[in-house]
C-alpha positions as CSV (number, residue, x, y, z in Angstrom):
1,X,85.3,178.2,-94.8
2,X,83.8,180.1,-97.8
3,X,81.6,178.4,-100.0
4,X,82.8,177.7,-103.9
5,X,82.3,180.2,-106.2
6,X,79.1,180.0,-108.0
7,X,80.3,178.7,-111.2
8,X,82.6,175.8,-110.0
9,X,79.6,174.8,-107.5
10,X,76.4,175.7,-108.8
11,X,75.6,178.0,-106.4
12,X,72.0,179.1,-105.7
13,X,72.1,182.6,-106.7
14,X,69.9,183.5,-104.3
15,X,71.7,182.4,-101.4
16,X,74.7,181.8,-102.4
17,X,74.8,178.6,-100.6
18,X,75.1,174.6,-102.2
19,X,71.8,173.7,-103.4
20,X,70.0,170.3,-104.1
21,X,68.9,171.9,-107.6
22,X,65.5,172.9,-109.0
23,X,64.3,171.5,-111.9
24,X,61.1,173.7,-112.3
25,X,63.9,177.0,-112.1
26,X,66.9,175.2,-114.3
27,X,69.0,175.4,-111.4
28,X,71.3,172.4,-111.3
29,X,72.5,170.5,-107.8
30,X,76.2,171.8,-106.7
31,X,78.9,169.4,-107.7
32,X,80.5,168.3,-104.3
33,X,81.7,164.8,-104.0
34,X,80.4,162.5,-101.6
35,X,83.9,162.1,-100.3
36,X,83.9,165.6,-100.0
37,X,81.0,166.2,-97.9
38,X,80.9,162.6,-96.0
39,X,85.0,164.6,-94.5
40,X,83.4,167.7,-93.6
41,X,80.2,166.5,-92.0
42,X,82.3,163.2,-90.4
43,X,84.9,166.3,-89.2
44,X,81.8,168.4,-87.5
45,X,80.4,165.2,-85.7
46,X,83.8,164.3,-84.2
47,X,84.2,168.1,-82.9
48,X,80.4,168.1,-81.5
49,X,80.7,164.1,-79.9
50,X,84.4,165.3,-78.6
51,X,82.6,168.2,-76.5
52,X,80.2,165.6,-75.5
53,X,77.6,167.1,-77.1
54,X,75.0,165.3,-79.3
55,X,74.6,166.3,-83.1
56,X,71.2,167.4,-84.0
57,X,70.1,168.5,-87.1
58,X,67.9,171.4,-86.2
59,X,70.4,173.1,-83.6
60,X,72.9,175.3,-86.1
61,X,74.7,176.3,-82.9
62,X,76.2,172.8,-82.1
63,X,79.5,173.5,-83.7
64,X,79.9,177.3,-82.0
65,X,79.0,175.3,-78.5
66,X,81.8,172.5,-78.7
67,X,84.5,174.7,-79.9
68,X,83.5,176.8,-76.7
69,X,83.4,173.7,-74.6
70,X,86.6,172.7,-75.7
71,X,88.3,175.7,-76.0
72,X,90.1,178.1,-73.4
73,X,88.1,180.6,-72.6
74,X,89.3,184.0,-70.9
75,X,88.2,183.0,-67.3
76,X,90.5,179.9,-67.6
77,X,93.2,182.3,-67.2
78,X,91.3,184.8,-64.4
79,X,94.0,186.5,-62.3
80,X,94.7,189.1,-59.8
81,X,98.1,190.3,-60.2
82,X,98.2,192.5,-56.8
83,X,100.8,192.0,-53.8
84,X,97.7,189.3,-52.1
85,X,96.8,187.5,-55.7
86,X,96.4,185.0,-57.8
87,X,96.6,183.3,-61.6
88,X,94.1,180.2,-62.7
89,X,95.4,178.8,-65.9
90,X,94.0,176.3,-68.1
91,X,93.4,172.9,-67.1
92,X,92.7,173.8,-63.5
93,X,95.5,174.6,-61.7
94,X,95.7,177.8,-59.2
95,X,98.8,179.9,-57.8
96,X,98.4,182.1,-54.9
97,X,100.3,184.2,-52.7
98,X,100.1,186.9,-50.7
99,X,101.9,188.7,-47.4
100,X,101.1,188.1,-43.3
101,X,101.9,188.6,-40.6
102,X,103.0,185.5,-38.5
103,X,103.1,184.8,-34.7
104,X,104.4,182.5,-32.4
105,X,101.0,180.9,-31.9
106,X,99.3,178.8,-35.1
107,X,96.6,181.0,-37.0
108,X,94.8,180.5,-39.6
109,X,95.0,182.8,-42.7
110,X,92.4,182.8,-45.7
111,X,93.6,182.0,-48.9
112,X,92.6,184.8,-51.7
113,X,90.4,182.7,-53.2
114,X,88.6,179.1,-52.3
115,X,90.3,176.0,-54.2
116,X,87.4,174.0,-55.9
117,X,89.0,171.4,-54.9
118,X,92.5,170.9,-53.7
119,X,95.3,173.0,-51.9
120,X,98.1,171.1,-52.6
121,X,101.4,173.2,-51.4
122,X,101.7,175.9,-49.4
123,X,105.1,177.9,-48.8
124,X,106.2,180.6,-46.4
125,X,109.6,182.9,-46.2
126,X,110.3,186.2,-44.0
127,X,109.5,188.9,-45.7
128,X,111.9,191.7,-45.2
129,X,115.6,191.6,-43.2
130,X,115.5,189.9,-39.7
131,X,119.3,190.4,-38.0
132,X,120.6,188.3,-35.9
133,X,117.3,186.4,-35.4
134,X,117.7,182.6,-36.3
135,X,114.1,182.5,-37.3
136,X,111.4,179.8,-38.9
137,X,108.7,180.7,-40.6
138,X,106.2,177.2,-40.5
139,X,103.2,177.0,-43.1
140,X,100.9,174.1,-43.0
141,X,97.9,172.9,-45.3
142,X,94.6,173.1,-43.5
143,X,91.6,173.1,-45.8
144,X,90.9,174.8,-49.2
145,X,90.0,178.3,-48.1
146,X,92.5,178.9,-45.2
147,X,96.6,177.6,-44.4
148,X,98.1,177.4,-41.0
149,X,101.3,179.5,-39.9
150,X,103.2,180.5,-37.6
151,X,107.2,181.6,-36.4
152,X,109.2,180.3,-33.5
153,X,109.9,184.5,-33.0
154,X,108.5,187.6,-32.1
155,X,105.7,189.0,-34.9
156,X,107.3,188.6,-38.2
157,X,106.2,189.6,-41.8
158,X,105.8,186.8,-44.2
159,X,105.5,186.0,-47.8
160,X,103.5,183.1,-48.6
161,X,102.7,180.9,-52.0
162,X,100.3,178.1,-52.6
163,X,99.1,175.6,-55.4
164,X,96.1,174.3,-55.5
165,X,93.3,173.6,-58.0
């Protein structure tokens, strides 16, 4: 938002800025209307009260901190695009997934990264051809670092994918 040019506003020269006026200088107030200003300063409140901050006259950084607090910011979308990766995206919500190799007996395998707070699906598949094999690939949820699995076969390649947030 630029401020009026100086002529429409009675700007002070100075500054540039709106200005109360000066009587001892013959520099007269700017011309904004109360409506005017009552909408811009009500508009800035609501922004800094919706980021739960509160509005203080001294702190000139209030409205650079609640657009921050309610925008998205770059680590909202913090990924790992590699064959054992992940992809955060806004609001919360992870995706994960990643290869291993599965046995007949139940192991543990670490997620990529820790959910803050909830694994809520993990899926498995074979991961390359298996002929003439009828073969199950088992995943289970187990806590927010780490997923069960396991295959009713001989060692077997998997490909696995989790939500969580």
């Amino acid at each position: 938002m630029d401020y009026p040019s100086e002529a429409a506003a009675r700007l002070d020269p100075t500054t540039g800025k709106f200005t109360n006026g000066d009587p001892l200088s013959d520099l007269p107030a700017s011309r904004d209307s109360a409506d005017y200003q009552n909408m811009v300063f009500d508009s800035l409140i609501n922004l800094i009260e919706g980021a739960a901050l509160t509005p203080d006259e001294g702190d000139l950084t209030l409205v650079l901190q609640a657009v921050q607090a309610l925008g998205v910011s770059e680590a909202e979308f913090a990924n790992s695009l590699l064959e054992d990766g992940y992809q955060q995206l806004p609001g919360g919500l992870i995706l994960q997934w990643g290869t291993i190799q599965t046995t007949t007996n139940e192991v543990n395998y670490p997620y990529n990264m820790t959910y803050p707070t909830e694994s809520l699906c993990i899926m498995i598949t074979s991961s390359g051809s298996v002929v003439g094999d009828a073969e199950i690939q088992q995943a289970q949820l187990n806590t927010t670092s780490t997923f069960k699995a396991a295959n009713n076969t001989a060692s077997r390649n998997a490909r696995w994918f989790s939500i969580g947030h």
